[in-house]
Phi, psi and omega in degrees: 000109148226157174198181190279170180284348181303274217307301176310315161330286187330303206278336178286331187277328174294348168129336204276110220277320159280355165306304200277341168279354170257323127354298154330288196287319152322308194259350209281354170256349168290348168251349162306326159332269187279345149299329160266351154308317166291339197252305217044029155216126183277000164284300185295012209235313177281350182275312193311318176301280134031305227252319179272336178281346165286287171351278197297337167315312198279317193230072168287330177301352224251325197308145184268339197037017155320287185270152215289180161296322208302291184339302160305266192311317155326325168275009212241289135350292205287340174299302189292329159268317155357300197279349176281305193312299193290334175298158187295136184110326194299312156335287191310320187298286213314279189344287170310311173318331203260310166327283186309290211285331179286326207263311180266022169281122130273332173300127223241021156278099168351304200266353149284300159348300240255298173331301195282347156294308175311322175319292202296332189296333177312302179310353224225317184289157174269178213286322192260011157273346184263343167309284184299279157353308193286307180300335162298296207254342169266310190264352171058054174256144120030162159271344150333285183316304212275323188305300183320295209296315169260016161091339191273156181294135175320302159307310162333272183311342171282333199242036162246329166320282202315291173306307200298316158285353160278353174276350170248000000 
């Protein structure tokens, strides 16, 4: 199915299960993005994506059109890792994980390189400096994008921009 997203919106709120499978398809790598880049394992990143595309099913009516869709399902996302983070453990796993997938890479193609430097650099953050980051300088969103998107004050995200590049 297409049209823009306003029309797709629309039509997923009346029920129309292809609207929203286009909807789906649009969106499903910014946030397989940045969730992995937020998680740093890319199984948990496709189950938490997975976990935010039901979500937005269930409360497409909730959407505000304040803000763009991609911006909402990332914050929709970013929740659903938040609640993954905090559970016991999660950290620790995410942590090895990230560690093990930088350490066991030989391939030596740059734009591989690069990811997996942004990986390692990530890995150094705490989740809501690594949030932004990742959507700012990985998914190439505004610092404007990234606010929508996680909910946070525009200042906020500028003084997570800010630390997250002096830790690094």
């Amino acid at each position: 199915m297409n049209g823009d997203d306003e029309t797709l919106i629309k039509e997923a709120r009346r029920g129309s299960s292809l609207a929203f499978e286009s909807l789906v398809r649009r969106y499903q790598g910014l946030v397989r993005g940045f969730l992995k880049r937020t998680c740093g394992d890319p199984a948990l990143a496709d189950d938490l994506a997975q976990e935010t595309f039901v979500l937005a099913w269930r409360k497409i009516g909730s959407f505000d059109r304040r803000g763009a869709f991609g911006s909402w399902l990332c914050r929709i996302g970013y929740r659903r890792f938040l609640q993954h983070y905090r559970s016991a453990g999660a950290s620790a796993r995410r942590d090895t994980a990230m560690y093990e997938q930088s350490e066991q890479t030989g391939d030596a193609r740059p734009a591989l390189d690069a990811r997996l430097d942004l990986d390692k650099v990530l890995a150094q953050l705490n989740p809501e400096q690594r949030a932004v980051m990742a959507l700012c300088y990985g998914e190439g969103m505004s610092h404007q994008e990234a606010s929508d998107a996680l909910g946070l004050p525009l200042g906020t995200v500028k003084s997570h921009i800010q630390r997250g590049r002096a830790k690094v």
